[in-house]
N, CA, C and O atoms as a Maestro MAE file, in Angstrom:
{
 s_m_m2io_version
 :::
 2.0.0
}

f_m_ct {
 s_m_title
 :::
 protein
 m_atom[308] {
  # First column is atom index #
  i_m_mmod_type
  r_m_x_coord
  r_m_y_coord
  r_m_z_coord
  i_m_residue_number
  s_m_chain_name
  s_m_pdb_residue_name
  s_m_pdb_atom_name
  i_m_atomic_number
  :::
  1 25 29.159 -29.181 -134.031 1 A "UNK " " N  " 7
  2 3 30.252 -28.604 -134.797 1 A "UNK " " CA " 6
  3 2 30.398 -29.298 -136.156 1 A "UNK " " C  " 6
  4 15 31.162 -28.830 -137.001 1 A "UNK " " O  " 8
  5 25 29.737 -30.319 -136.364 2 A "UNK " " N  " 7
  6 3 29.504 -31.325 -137.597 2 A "UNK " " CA " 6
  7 2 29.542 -30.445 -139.020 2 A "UNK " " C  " 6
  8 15 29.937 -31.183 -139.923 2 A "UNK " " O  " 8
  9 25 29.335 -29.475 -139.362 3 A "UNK " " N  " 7
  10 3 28.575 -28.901 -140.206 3 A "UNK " " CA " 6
  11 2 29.429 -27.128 -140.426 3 A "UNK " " C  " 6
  12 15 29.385 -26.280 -141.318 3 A "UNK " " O  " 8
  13 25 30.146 -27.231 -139.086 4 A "UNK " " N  " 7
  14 3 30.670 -25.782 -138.791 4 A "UNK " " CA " 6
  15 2 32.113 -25.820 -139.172 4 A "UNK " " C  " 6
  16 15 32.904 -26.763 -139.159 4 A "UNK " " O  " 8
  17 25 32.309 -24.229 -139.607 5 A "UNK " " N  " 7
  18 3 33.897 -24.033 -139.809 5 A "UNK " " CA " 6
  19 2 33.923 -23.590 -138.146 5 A "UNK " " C  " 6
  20 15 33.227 -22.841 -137.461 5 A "UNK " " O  " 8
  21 25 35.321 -24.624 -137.833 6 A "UNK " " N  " 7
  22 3 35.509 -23.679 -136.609 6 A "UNK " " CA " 6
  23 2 36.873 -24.226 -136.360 6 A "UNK " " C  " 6
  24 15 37.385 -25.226 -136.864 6 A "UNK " " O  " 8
  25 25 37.628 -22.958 -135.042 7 A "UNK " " N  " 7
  26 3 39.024 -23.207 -134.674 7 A "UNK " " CA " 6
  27 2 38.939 -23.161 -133.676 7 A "UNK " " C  " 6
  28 15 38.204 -22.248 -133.299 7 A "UNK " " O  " 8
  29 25 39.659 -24.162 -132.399 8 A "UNK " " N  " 7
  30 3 39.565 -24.351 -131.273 8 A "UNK " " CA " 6
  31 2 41.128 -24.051 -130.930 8 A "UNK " " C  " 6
  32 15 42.035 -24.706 -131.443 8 A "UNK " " O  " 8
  33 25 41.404 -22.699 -129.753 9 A "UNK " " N  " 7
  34 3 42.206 -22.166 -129.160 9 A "UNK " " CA " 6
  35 2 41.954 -22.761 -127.654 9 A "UNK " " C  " 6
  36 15 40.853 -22.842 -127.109 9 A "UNK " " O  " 8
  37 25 43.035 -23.102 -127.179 10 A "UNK " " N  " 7
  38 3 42.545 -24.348 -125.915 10 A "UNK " " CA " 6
  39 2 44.195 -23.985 -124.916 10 A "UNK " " C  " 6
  40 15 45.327 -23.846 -125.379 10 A "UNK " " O  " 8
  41 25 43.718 -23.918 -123.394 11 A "UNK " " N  " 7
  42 3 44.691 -24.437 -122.894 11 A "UNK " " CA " 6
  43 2 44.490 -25.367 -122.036 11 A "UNK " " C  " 6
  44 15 45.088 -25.432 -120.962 11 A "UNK " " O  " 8
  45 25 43.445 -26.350 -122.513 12 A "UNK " " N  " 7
  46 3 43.472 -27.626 -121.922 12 A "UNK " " CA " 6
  47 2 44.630 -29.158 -122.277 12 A "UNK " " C  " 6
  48 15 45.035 -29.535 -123.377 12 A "UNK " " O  " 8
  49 25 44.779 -29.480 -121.543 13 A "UNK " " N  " 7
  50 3 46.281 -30.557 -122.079 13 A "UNK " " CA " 6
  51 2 45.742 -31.557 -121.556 13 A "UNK " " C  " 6
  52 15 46.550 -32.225 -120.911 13 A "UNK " " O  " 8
  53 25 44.646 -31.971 -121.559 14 A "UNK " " N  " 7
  54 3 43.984 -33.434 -121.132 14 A "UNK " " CA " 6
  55 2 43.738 -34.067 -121.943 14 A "UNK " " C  " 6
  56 15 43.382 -35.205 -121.635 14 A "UNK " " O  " 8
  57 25 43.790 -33.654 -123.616 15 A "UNK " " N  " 7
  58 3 43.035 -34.667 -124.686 15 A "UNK " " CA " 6
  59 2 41.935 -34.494 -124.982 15 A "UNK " " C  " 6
  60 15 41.385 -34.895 -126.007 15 A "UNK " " O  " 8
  61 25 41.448 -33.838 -124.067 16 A "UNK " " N  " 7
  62 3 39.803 -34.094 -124.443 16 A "UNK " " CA " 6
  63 2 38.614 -33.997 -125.707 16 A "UNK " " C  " 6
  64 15 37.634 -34.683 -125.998 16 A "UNK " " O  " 8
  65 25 39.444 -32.399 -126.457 17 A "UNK " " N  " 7
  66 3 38.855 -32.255 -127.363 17 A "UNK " " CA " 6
  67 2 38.955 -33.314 -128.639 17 A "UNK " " C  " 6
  68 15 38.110 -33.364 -129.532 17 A "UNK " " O  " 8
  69 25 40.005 -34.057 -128.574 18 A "UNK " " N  " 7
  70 3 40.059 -34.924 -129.687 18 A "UNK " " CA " 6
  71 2 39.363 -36.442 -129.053 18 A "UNK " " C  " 6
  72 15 39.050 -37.193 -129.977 18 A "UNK " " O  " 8
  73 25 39.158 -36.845 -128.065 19 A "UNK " " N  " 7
  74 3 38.408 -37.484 -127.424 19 A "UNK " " CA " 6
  75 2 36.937 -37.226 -127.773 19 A "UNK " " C  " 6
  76 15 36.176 -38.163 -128.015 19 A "UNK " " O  " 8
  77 25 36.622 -36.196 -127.790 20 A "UNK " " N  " 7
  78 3 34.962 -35.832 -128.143 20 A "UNK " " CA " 6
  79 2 34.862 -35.836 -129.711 20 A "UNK " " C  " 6
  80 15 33.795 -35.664 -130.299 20 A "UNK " " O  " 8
  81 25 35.937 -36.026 -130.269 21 A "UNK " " N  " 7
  82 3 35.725 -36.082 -131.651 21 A "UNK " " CA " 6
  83 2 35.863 -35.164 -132.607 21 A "UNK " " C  " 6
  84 15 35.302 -35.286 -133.696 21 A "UNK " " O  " 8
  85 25 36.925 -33.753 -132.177 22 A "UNK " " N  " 7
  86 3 36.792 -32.856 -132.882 22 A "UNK " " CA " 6
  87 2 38.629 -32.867 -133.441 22 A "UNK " " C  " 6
  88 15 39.642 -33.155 -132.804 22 A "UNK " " O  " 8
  89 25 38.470 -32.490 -134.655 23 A "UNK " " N  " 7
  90 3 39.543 -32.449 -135.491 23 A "UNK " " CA " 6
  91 2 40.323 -32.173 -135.345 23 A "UNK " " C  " 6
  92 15 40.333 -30.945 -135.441 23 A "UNK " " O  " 8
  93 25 41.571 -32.696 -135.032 24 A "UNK " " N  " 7
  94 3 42.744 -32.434 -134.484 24 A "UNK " " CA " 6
  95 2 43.725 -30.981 -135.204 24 A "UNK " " C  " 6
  96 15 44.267 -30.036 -134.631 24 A "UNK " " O  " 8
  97 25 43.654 -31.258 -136.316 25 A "UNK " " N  " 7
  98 3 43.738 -30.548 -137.207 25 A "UNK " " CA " 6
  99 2 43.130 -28.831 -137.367 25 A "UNK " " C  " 6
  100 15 43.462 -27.995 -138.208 25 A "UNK " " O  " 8
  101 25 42.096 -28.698 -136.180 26 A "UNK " " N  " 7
  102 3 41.365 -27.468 -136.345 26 A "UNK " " CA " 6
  103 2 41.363 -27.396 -134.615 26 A "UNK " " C  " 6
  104 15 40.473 -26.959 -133.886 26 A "UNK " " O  " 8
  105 25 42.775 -28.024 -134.222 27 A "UNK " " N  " 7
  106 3 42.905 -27.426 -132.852 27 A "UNK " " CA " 6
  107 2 44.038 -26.968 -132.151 27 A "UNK " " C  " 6
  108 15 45.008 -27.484 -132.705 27 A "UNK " " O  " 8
  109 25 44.409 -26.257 -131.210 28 A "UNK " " N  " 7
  110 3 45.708 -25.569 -131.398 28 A "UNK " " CA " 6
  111 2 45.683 -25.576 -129.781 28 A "UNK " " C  " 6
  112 15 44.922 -24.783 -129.226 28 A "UNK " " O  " 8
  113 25 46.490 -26.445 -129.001 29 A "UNK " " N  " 7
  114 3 46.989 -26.170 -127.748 29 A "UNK " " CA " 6
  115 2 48.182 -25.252 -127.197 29 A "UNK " " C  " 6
  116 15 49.378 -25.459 -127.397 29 A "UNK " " O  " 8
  117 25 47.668 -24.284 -126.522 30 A "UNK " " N  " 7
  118 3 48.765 -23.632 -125.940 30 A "UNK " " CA " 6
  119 2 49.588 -23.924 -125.098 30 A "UNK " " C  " 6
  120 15 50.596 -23.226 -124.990 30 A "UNK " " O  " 8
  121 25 49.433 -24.759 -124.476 31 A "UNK " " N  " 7
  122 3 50.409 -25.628 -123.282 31 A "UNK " " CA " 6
  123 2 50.576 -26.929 -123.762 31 A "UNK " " C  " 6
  124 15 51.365 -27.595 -123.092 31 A "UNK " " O  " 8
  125 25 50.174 -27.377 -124.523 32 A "UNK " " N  " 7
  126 3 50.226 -29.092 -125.059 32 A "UNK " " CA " 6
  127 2 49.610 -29.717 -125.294 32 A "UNK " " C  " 6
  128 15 48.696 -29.148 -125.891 32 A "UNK " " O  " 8
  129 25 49.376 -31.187 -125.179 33 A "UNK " " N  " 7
  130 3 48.405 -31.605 -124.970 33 A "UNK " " CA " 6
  131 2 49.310 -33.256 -124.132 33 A "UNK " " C  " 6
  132 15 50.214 -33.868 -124.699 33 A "UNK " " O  " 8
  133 25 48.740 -33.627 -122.749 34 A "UNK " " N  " 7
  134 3 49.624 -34.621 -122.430 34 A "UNK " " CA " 6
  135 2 49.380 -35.650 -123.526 34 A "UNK " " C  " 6
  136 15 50.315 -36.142 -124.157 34 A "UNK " " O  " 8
  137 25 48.111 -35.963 -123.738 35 A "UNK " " N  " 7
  138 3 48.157 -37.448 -124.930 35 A "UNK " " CA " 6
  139 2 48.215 -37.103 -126.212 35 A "UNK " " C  " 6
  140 15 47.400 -37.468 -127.060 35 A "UNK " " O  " 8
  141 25 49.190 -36.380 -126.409 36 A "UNK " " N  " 7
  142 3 50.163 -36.756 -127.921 36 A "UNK " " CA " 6
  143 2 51.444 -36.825 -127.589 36 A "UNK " " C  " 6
  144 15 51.864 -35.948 -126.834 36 A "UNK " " O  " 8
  145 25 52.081 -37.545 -127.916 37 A "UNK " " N  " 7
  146 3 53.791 -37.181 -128.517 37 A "UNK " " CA " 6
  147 2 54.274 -36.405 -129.634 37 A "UNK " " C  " 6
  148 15 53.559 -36.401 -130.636 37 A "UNK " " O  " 8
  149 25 55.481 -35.669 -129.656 38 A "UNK " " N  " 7
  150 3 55.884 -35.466 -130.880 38 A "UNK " " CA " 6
  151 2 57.327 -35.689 -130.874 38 A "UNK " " C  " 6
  152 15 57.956 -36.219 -129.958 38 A "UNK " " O  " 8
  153 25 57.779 -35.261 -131.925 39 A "UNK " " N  " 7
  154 3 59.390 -35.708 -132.407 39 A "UNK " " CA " 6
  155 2 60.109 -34.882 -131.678 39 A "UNK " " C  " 6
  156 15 59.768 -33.705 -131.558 39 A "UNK " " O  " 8
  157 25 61.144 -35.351 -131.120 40 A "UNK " " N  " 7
  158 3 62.012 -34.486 -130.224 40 A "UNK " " CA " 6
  159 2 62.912 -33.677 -130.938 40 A "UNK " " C  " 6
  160 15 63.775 -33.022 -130.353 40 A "UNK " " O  " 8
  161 25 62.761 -33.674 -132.302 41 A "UNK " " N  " 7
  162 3 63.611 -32.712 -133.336 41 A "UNK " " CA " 6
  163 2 62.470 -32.361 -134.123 41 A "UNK " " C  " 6
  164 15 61.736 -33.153 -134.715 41 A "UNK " " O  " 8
  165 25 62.354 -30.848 -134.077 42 A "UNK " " N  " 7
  166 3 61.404 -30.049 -135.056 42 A "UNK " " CA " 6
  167 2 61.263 -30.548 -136.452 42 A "UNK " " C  " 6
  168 15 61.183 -29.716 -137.355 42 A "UNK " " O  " 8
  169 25 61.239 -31.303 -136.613 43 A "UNK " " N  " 7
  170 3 61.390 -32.215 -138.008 43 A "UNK " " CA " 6
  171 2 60.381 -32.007 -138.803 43 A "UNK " " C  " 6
  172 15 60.493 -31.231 -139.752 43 A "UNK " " O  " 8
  173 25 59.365 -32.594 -138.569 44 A "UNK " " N  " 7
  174 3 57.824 -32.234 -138.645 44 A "UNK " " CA " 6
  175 2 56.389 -31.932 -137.845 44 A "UNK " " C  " 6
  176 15 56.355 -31.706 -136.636 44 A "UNK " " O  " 8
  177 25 55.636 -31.951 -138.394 45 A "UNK " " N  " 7
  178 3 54.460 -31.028 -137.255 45 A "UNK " " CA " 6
  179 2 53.741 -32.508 -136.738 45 A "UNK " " C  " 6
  180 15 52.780 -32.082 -136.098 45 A "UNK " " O  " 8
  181 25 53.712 -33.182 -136.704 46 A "UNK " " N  " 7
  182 3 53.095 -34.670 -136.718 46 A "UNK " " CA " 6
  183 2 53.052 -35.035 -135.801 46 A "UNK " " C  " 6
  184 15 54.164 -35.191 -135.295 46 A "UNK " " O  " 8
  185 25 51.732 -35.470 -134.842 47 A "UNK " " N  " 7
  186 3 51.837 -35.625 -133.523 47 A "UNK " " CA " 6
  187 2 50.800 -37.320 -133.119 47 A "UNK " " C  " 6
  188 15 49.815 -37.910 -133.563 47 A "UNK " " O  " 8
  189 25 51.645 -37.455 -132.218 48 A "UNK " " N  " 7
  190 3 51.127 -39.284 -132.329 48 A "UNK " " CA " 6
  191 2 50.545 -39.572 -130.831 48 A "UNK " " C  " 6
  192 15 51.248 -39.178 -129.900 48 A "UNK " " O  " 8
  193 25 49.304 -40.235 -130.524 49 A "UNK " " N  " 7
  194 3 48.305 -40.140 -129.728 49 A "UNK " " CA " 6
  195 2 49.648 -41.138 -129.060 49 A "UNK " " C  " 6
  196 15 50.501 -41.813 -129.636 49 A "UNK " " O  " 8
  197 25 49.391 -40.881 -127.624 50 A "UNK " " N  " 7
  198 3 50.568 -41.764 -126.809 50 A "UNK " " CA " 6
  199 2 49.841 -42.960 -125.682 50 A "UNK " " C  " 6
  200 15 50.641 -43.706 -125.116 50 A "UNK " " O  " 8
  201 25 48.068 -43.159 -125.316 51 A "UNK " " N  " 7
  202 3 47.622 -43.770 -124.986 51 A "UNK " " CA " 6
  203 2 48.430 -45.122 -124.376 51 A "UNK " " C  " 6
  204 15 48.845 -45.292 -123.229 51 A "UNK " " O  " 8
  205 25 48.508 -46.004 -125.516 52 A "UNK " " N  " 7
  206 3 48.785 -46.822 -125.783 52 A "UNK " " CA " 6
  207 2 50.554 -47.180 -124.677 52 A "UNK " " C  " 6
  208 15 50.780 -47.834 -123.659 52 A "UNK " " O  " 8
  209 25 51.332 -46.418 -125.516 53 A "UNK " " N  " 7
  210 3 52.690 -45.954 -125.018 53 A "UNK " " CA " 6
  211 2 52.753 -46.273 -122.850 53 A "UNK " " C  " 6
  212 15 53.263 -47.062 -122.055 53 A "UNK " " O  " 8
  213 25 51.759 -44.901 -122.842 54 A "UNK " " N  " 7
  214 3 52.154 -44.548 -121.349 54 A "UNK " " CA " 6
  215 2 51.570 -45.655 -120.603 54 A "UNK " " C  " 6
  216 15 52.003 -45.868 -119.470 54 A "UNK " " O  " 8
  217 25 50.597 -46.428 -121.107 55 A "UNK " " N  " 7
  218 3 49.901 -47.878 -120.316 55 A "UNK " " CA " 6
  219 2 50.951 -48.256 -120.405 55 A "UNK " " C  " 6
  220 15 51.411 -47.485 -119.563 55 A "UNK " " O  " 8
  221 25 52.231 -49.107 -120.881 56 A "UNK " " N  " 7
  222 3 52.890 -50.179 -120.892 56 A "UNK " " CA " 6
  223 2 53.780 -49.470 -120.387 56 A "UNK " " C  " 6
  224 15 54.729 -50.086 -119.902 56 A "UNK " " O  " 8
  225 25 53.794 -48.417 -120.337 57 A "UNK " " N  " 7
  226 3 55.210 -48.202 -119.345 57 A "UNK " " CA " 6
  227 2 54.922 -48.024 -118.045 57 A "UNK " " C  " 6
  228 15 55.723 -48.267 -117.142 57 A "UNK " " O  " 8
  229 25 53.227 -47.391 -117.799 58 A "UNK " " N  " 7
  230 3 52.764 -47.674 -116.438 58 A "UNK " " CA " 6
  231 2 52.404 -49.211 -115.745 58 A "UNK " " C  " 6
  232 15 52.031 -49.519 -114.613 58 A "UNK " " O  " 8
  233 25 52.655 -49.909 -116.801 59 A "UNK " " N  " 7
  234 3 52.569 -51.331 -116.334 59 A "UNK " " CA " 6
  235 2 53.912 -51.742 -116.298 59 A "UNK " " C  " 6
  236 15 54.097 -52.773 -115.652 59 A "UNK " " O  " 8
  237 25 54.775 -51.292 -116.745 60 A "UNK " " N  " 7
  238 3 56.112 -51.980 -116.799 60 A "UNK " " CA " 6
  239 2 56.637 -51.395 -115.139 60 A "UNK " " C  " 6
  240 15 57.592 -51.996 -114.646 60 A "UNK " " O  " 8
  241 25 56.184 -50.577 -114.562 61 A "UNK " " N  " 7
  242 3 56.599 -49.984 -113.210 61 A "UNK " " CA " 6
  243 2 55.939 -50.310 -111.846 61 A "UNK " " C  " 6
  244 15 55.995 -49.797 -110.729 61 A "UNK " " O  " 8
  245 25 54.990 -51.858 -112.636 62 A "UNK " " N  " 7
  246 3 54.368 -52.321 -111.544 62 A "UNK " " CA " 6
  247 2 52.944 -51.894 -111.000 62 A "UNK " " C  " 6
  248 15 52.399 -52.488 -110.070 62 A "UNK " " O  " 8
  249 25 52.455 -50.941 -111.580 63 A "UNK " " N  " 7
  250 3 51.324 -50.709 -111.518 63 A "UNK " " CA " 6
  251 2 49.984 -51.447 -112.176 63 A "UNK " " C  " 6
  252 15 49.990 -52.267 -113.093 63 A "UNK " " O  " 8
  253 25 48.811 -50.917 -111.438 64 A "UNK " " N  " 7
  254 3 47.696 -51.758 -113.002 64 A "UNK " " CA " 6
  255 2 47.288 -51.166 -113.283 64 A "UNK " " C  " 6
  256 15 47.534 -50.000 -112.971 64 A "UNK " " O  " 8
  257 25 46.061 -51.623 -114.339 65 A "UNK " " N  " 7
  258 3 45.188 -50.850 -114.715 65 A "UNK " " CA " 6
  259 2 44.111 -51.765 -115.079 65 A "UNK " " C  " 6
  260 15 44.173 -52.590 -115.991 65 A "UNK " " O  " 8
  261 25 42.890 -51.516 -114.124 66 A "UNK " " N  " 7
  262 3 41.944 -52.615 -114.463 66 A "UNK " " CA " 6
  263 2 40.525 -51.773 -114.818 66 A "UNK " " C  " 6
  264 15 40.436 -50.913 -113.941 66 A "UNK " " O  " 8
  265 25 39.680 -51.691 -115.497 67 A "UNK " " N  " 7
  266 3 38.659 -50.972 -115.736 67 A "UNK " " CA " 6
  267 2 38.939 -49.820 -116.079 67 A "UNK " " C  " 6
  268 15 38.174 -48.944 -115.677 67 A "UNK " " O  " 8
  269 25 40.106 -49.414 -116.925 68 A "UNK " " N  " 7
  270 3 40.128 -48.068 -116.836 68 A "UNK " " CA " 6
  271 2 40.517 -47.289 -115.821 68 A "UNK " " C  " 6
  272 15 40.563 -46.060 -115.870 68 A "UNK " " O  " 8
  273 25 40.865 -48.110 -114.690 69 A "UNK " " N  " 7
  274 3 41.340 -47.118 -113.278 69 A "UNK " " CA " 6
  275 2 42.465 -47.793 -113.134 69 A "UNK " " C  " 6
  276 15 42.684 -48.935 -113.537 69 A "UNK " " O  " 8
  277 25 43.383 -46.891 -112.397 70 A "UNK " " N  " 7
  278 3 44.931 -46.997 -112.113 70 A "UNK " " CA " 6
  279 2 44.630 -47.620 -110.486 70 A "UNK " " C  " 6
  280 15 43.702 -47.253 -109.764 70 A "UNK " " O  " 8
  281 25 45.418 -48.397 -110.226 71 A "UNK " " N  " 7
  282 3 45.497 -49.188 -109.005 71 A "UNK " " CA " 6
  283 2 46.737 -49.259 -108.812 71 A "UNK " " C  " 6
  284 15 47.464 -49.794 -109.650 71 A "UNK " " O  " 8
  285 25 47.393 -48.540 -107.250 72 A "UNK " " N  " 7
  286 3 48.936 -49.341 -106.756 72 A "UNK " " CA " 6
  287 2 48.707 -50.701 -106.000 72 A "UNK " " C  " 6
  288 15 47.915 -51.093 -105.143 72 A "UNK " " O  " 8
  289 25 49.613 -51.171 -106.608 73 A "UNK " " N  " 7
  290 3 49.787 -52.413 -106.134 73 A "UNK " " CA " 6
  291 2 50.354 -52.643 -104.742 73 A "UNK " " C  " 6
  292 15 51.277 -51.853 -104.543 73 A "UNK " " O  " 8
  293 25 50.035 -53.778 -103.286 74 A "UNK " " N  " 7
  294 3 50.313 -53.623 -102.777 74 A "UNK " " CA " 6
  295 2 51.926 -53.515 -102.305 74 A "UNK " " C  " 6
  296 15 52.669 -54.341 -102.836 74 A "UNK " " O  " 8
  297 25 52.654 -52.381 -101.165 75 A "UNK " " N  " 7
  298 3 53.851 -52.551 -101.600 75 A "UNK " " CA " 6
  299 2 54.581 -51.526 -101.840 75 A "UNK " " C  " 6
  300 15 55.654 -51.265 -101.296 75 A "UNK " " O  " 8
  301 25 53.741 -50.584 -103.088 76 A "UNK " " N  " 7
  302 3 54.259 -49.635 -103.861 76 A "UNK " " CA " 6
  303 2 53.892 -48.288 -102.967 76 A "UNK " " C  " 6
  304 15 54.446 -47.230 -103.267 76 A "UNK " " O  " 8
  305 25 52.905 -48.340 -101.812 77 A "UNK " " N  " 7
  306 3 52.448 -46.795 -101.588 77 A "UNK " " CA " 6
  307 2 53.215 -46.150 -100.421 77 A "UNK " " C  " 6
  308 15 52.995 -44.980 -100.109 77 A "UNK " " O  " 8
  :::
 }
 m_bond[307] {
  # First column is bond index #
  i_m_from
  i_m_to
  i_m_order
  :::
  1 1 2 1
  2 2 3 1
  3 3 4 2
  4 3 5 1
  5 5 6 1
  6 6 7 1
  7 7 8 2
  8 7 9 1
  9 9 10 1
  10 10 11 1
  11 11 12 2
  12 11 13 1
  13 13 14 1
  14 14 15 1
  15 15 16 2
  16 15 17 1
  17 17 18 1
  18 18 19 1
  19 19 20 2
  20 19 21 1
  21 21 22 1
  22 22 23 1
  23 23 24 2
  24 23 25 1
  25 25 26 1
  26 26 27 1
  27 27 28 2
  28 27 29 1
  29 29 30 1
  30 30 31 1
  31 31 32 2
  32 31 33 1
  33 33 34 1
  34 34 35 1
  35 35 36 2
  36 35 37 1
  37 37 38 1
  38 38 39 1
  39 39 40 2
  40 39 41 1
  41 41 42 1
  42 42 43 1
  43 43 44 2
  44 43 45 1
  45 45 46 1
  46 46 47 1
  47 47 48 2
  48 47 49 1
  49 49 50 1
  50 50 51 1
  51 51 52 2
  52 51 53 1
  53 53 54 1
  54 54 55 1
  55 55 56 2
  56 55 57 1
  57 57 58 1
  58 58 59 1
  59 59 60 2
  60 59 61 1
  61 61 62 1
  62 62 63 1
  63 63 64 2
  64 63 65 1
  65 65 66 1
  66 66 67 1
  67 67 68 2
  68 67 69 1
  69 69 70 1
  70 70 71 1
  71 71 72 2
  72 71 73 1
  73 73 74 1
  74 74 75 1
  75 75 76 2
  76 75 77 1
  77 77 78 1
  78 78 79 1
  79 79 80 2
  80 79 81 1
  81 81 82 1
  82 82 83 1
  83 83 84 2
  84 83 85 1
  85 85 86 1
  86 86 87 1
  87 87 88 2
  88 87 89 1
  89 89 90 1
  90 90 91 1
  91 91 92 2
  92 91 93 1
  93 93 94 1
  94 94 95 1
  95 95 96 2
  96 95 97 1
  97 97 98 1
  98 98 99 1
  99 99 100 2
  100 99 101 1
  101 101 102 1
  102 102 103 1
  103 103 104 2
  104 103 105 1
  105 105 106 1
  106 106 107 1
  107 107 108 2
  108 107 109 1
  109 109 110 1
  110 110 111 1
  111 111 112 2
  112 111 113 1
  113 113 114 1
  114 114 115 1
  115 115 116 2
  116 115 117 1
  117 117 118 1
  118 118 119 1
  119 119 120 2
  120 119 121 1
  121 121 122 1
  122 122 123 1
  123 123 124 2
  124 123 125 1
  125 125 126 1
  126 126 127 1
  127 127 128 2
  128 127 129 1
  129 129 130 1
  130 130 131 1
  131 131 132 2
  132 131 133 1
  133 133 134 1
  134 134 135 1
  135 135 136 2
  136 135 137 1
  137 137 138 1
  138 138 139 1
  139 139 140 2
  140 139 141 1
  141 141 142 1
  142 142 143 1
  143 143 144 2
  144 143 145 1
  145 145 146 1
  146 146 147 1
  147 147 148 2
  148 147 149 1
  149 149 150 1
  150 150 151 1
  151 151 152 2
  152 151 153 1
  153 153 154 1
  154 154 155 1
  155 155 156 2
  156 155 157 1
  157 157 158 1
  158 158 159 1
  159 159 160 2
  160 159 161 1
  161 161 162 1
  162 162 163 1
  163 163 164 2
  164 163 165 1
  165 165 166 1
  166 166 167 1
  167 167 168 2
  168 167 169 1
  169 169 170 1
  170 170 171 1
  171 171 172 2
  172 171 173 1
  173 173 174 1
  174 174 175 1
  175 175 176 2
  176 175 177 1
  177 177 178 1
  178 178 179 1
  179 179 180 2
  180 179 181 1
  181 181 182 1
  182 182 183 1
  183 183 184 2
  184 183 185 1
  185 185 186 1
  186 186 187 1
  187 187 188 2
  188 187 189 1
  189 189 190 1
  190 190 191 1
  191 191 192 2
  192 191 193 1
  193 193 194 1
  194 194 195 1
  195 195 196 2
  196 195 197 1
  197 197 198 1
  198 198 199 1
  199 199 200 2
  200 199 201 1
  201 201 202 1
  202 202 203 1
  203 203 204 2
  204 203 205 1
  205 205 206 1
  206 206 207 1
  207 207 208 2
  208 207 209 1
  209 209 210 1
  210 210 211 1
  211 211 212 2
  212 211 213 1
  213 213 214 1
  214 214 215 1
  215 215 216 2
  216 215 217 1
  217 217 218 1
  218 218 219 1
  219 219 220 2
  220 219 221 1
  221 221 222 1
  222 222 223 1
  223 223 224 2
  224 223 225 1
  225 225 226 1
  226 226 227 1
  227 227 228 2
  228 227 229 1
  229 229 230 1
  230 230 231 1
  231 231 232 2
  232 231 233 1
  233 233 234 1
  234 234 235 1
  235 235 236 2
  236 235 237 1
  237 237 238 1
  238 238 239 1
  239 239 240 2
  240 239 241 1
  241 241 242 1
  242 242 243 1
  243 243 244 2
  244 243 245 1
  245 245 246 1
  246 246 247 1
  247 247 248 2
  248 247 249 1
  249 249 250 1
  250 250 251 1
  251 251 252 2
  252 251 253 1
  253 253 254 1
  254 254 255 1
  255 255 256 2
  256 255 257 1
  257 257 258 1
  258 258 259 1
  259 259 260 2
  260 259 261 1
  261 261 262 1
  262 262 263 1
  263 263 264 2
  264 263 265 1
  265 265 266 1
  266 266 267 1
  267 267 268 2
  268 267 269 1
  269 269 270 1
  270 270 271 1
  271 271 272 2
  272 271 273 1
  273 273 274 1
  274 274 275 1
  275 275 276 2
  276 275 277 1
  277 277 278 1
  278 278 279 1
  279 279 280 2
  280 279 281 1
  281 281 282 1
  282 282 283 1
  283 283 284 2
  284 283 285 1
  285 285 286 1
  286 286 287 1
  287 287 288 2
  288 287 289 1
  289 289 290 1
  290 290 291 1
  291 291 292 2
  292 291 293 1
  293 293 294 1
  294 294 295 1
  295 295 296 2
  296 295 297 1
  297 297 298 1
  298 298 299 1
  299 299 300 2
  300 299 301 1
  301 301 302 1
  302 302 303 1
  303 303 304 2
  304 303 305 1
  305 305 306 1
  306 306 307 1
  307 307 308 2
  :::
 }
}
């Protein structure tokens, strides 16, 4: 797609396409997308990758995360 005009119509909400590297900007989710946030007042169109965010709050609830995989801790199941 390097080289291509193109528009991506998606009802995937996993992230993925911006994960593979394609322009956020030339993509349009119909259901969402879970890894962005946006402003809870229509304010502006501006949407902020939440990665980061949902780890520390999944760690703040006692959970881990070691390799990239989610682990309950013993206790929690």
């Amino acid at each position: 797609m390097k080289d291509k005009d193109y528009f991506v119509l998606t009802t995937n909400v996993d992230h993925c396409f911006q994960k593979a590297g394609f322009d956020k900007s030339r993509l349009f989710y119909t259901q969402g997308d879970y890894g962005l946030f946006q402003c809870s007042k229509p304010c502006h169109r501006g949407t902020y990758d939440n990665e980061e965010t949902v780890k520390k709050v999944v760690v703040s609830q006692g959970y881990c995360i070691e390799e990239g995989e989610l682990t309950v801790p013993e206790g929690l199941t």
